[in-house]
KEKE-3310 file (N, C-alpha, C; in steps of 0.2 Angstrom, whole numbers, plus 5000, padded with zeros to 4 digits):
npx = (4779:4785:4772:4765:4772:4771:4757:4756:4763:4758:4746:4746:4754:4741:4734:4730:4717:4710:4701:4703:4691:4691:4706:4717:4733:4735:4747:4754:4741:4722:4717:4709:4717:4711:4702:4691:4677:4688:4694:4689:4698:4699:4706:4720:4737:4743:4759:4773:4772:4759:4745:4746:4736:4727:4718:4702:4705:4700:4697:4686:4677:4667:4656:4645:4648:4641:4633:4642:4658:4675:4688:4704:4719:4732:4738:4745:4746:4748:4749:4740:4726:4714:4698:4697:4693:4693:4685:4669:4652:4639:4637:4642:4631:4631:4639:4643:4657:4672:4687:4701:4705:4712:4725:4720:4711:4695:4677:4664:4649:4654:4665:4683:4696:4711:4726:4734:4746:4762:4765:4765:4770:4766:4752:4743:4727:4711:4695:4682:4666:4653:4638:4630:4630:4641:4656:4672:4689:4706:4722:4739:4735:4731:4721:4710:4696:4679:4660:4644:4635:4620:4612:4616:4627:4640:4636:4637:4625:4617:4626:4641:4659:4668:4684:4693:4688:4678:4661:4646:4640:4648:4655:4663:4675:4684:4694:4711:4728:4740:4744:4740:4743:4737:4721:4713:4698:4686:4672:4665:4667:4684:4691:4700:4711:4714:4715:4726:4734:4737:4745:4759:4771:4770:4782:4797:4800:4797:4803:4805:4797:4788:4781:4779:4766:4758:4755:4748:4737:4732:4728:4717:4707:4704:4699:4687:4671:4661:4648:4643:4626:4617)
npy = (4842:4832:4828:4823:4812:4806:4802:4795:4783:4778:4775:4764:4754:4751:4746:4732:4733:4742:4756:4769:4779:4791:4798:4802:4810:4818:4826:4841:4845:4845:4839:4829:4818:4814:4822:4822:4830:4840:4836:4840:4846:4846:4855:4851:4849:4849:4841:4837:4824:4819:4819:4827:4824:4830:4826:4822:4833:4827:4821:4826:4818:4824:4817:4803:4788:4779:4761:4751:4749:4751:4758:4763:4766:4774:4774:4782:4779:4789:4784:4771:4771:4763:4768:4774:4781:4779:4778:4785:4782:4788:4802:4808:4805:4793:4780:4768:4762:4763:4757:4760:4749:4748:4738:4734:4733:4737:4734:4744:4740:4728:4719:4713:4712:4709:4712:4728:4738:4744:4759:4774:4768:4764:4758:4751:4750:4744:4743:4734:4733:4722:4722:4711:4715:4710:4715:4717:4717:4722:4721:4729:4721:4709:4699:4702:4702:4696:4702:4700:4713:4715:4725:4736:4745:4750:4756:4771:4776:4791:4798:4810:4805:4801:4805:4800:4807:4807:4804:4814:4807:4801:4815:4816:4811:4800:4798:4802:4806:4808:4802:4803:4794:4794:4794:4784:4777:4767:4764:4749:4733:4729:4713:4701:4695:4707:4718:4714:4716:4732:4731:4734:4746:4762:4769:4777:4792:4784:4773:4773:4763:4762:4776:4776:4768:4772:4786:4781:4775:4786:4791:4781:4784:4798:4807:4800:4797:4791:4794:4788:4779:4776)
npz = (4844:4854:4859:4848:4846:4857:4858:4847:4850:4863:4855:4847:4855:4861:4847:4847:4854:4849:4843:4857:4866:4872:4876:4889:4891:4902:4901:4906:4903:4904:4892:4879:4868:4856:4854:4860:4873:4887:4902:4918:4931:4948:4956:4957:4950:4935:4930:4920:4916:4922:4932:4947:4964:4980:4993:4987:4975:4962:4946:4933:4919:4908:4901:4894:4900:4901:4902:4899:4895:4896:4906:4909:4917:4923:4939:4954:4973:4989:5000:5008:5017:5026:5018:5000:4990:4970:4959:4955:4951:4953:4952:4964:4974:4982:4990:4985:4974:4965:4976:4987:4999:5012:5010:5000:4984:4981:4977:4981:4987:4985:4988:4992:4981:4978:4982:4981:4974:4984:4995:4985:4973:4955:4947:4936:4932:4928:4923:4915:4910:4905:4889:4898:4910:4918:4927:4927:4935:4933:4936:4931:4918:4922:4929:4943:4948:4947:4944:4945:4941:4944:4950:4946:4951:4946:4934:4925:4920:4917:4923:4923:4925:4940:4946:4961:4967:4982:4987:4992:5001:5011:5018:5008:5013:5010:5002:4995:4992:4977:4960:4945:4928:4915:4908:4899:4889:4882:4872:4874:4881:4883:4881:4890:4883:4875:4887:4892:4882:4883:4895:4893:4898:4892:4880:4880:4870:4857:4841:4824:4816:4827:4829:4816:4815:4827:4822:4809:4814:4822:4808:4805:4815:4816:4822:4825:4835:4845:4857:4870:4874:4887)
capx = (4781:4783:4767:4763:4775:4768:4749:4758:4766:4751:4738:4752:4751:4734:4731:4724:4711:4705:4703:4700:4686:4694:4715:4719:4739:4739:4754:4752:4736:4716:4713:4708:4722:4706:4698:4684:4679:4693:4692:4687:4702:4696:4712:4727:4742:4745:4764:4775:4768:4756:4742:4744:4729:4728:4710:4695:4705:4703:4694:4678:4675:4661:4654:4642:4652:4634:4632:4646:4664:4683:4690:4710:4721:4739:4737:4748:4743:4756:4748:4735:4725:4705:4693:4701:4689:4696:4679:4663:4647:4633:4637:4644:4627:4633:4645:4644:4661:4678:4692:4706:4701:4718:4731:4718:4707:4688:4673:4659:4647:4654:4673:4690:4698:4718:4732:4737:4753:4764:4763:4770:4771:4762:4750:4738:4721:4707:4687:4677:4657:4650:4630:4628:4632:4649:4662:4678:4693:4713:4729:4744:4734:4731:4712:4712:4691:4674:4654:4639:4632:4613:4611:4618:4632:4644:4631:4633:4619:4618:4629:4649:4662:4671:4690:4698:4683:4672:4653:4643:4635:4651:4657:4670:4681:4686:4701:4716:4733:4741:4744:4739:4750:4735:4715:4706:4691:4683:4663:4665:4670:4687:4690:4706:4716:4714:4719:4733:4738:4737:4750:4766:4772:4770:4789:4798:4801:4795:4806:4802:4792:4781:4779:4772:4762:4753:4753:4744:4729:4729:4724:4712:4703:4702:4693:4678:4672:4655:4644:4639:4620:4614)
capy = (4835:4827:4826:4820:4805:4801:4801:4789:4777:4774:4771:4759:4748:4749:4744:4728:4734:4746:4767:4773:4783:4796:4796:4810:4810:4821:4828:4848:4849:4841:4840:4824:4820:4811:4827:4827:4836:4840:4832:4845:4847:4851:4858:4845:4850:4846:4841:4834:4818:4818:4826:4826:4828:4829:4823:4827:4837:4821:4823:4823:4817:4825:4812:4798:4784:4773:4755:4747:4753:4751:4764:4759:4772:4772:4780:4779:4784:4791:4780:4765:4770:4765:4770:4779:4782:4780:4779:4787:4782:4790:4809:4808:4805:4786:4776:4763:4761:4757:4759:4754:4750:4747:4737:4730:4734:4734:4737:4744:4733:4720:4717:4714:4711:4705:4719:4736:4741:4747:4766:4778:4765:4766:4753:4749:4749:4743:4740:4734:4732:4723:4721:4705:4720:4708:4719:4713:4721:4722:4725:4729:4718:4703:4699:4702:4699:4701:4701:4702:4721:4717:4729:4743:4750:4751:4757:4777:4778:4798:4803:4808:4799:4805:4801:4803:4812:4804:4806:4816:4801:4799:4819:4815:4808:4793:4801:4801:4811:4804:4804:4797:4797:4793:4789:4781:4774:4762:4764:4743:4733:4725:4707:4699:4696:4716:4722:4711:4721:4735:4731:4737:4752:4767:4768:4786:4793:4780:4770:4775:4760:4762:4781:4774:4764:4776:4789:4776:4776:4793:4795:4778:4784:4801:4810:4797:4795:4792:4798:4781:4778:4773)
capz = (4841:4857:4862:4846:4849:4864:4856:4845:4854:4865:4851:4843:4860:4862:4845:4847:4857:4843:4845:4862:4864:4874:4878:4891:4893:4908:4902:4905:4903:4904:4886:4876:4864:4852:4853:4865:4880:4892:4907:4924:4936:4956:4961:4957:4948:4929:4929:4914:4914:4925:4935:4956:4967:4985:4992:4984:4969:4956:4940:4930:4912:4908:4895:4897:4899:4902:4907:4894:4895:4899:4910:4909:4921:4928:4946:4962:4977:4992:5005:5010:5022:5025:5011:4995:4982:4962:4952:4957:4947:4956:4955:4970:4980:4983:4995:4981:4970:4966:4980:4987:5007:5016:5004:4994:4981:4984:4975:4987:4992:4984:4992:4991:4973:4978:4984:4978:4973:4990:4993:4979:4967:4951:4944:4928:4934:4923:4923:4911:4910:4898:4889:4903:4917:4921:4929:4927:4936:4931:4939:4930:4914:4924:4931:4947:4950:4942:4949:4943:4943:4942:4952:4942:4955:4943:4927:4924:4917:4912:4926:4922:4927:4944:4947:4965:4972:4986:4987:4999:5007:5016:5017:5007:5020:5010:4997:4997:4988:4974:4955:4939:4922:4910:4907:4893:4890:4875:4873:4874:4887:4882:4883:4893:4877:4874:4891:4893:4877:4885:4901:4894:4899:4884:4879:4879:4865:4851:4837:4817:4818:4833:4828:4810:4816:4829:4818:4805:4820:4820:4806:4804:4818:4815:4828:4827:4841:4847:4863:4874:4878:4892)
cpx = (4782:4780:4763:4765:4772:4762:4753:4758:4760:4747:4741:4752:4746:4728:4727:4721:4707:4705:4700:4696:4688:4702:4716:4726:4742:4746:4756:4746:4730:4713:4712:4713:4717:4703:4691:4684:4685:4691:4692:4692:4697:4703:4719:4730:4743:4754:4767:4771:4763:4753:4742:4740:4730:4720:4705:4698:4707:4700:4688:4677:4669:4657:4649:4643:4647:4636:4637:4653:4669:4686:4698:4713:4727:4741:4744:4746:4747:4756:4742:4732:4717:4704:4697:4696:4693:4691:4673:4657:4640:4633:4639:4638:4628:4639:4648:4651:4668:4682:4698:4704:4711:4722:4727:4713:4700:4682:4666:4652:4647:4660:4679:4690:4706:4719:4734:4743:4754:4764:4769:4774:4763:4757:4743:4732:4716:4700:4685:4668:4655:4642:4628:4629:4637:4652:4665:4684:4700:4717:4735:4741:4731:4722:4712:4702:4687:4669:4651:4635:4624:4610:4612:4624:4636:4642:4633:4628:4620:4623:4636:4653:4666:4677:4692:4695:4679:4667:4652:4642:4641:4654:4662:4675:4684:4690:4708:4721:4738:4743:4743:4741:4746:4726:4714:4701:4689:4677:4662:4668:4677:4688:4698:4710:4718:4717:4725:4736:4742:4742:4757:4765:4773:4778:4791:4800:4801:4801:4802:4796:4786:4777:4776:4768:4758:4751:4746:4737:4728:4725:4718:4706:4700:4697:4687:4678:4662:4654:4642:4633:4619:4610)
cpy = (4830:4823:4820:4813:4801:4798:4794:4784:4775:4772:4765:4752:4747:4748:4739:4726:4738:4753:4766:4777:4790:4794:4805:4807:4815:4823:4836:4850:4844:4838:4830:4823:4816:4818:4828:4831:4835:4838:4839:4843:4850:4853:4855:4848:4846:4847:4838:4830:4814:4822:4822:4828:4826:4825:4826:4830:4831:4826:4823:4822:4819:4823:4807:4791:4776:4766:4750:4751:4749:4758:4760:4768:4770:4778:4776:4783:4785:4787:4776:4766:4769:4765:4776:4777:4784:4782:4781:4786:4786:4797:4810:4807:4798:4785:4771:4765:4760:4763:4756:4753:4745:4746:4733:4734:4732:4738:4737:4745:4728:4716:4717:4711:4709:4713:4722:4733:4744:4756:4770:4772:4763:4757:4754:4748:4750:4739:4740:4733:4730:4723:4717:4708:4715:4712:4714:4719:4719:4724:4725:4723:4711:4704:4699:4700:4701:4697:4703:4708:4721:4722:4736:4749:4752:4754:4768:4780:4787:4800:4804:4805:4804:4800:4804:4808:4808:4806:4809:4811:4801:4807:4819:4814:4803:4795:4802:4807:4805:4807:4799:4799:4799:4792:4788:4779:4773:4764:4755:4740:4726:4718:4704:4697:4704:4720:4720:4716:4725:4738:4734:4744:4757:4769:4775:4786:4785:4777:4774:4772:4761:4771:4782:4770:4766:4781:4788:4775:4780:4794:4791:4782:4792:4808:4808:4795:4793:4792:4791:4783:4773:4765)
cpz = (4847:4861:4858:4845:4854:4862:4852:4847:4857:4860:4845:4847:4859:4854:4843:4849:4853:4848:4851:4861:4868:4878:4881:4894:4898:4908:4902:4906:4902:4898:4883:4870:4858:4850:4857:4869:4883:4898:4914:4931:4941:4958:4962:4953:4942:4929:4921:4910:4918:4931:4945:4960:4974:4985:4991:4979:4963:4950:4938:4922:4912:4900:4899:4896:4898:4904:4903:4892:4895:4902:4912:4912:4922:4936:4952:4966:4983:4996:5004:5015:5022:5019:5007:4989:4976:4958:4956:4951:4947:4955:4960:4975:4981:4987:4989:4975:4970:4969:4982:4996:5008:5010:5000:4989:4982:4980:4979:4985:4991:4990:4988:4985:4974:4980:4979:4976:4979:4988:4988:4974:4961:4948:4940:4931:4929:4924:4918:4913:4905:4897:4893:4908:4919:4921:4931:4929:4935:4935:4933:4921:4916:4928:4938:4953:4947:4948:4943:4945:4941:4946:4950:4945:4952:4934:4930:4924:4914:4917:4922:4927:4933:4946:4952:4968:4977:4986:4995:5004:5012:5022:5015:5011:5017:5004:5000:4989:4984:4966:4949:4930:4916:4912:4899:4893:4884:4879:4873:4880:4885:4885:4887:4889:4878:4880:4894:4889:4879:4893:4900:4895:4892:4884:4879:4872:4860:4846:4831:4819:4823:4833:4823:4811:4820:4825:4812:4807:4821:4815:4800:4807:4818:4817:4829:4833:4843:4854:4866:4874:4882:4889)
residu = (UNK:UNK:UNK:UNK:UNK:UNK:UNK:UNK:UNK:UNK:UNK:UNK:UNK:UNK:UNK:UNK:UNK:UNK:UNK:UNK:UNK:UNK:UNK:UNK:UNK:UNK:UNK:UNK:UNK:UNK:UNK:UNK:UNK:UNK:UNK:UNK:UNK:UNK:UNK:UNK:UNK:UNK:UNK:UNK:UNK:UNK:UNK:UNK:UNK:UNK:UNK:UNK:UNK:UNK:UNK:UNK:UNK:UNK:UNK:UNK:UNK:UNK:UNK:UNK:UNK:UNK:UNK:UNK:UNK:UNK:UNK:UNK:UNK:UNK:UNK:UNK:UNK:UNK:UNK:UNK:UNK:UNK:UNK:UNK:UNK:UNK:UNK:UNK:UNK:UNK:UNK:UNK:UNK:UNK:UNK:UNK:UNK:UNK:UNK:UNK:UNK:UNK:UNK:UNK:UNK:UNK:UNK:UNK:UNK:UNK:UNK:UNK:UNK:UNK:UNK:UNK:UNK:UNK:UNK:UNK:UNK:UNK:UNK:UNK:UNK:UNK:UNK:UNK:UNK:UNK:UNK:UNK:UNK:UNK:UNK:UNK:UNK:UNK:UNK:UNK:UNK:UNK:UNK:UNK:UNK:UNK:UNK:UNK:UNK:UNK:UNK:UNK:UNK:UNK:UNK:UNK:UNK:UNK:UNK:UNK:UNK:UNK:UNK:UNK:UNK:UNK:UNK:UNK:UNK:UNK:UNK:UNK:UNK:UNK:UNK:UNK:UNK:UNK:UNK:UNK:UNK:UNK:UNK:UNK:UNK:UNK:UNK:UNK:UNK:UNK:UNK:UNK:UNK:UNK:UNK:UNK:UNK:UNK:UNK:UNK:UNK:UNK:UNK:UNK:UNK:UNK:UNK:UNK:UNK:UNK:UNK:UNK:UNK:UNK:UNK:UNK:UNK:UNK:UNK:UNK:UNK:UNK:UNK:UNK:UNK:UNK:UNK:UNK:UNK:UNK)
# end
């Protein structure tokens, strides 16, 4: 029951963004609480309400997230040091993608995006991509930079999605230890009204209200879900 709460309450926030396309509440275990794939632990710890990894043990959605998304997370990480890989798009045979490089955010090889959160504090991190390849990055709901990715560094294309793992190119030297409360991900690439939405923090246990009202997108959305293309 009060897991089922929790699934509420979140899809009650985030409903005026519309159904996520996968919601994994990292709370015991890697599963999608929409029903898709589960998500592929390398060696981190499922705790209560959140999965801890040291470096190199992030995650893998093994879906094809493709060239048009939102990827919305709440991670912290225990330090700030150097290169710390969050998102990997290439399979890991790339340098290219999004990190934190000392106290700031950085998307690699474009640059700095404004200051992290201090160490061991948590913050809202959110990328979208839309059909004009614009990547737009978040902090905490607030916009913090975008670029144009005619290039494609930030396009999946058919790979999965890699969280908290670095790529061979570097030998994974560029990870760090840390932990993260939540992922999601829309097959669209929400707009700055929609992730604003999205900034409050998910409430503990639920009001009547905020638990009919998730429930009520429970059971809109129903386990649809659709597969991205490239």
């Amino acid at each position: 029951m009060r897991k089922l709460i929790q699934i509420a309450a979140l899809l009650a926030i985030s409903g005026a963004a519309g159904a996520a396309d996968h919601l994994y509440l990292l709370d015991g275990s890697a599963a999608d609480a929409l029903g898709g794939a589960a998500l592929t632990s390398h060696g981190g710890t499922f705790g209560p309400t959140s999965y801890s990894f040291g470096p190199n043990q992030g995650l893998t959605l093994n879906d094809t997230l493709g060239s048009v998304y939102t990827i919305d997370m709440a991670v912290t990480f225990d330090t700030h040091s150097g290169w710390q890989k969050i998102v990997d798009f290439s399979a890991l045979t790339s340098d290219t993608g999004m990190y934190t490089y000392g106290s700031n955010w950085n998307f690699y090889n474009v640059g700095d995006f404004g200051a992290t959160t201090a160490d061991g504090v948590a913050s809202r991190l959110t990328l979208t991509r839309n059909a004009a390849s614009v990547v737009t990055i978040y902090m905490n709901g607030s916009q913090v930079g975008t670029f144009n990715d005619a290039g494609g560094i930030a396009n999946f294309g058919v790979n999965d999605a890699n969280f908290f793992i670095d790529d061979y190119a570097t030998s994974q030297r560029e990870a760090a230890a840390g932990s993260v409360d939540y992922i999601r991900t829309y097959d669209r690439a929400l707009d700055a009204r929609e992730v604003a939405s999205l900034a409050a923090p998910v409430p503990e246990p639920a009001s009547g209200a905020m638990l009919a009202a998730g429930l009520g997108m429970l059971a809109l959305i129903g386990g649809a879900r659709r597969r991205k293309q490239d």
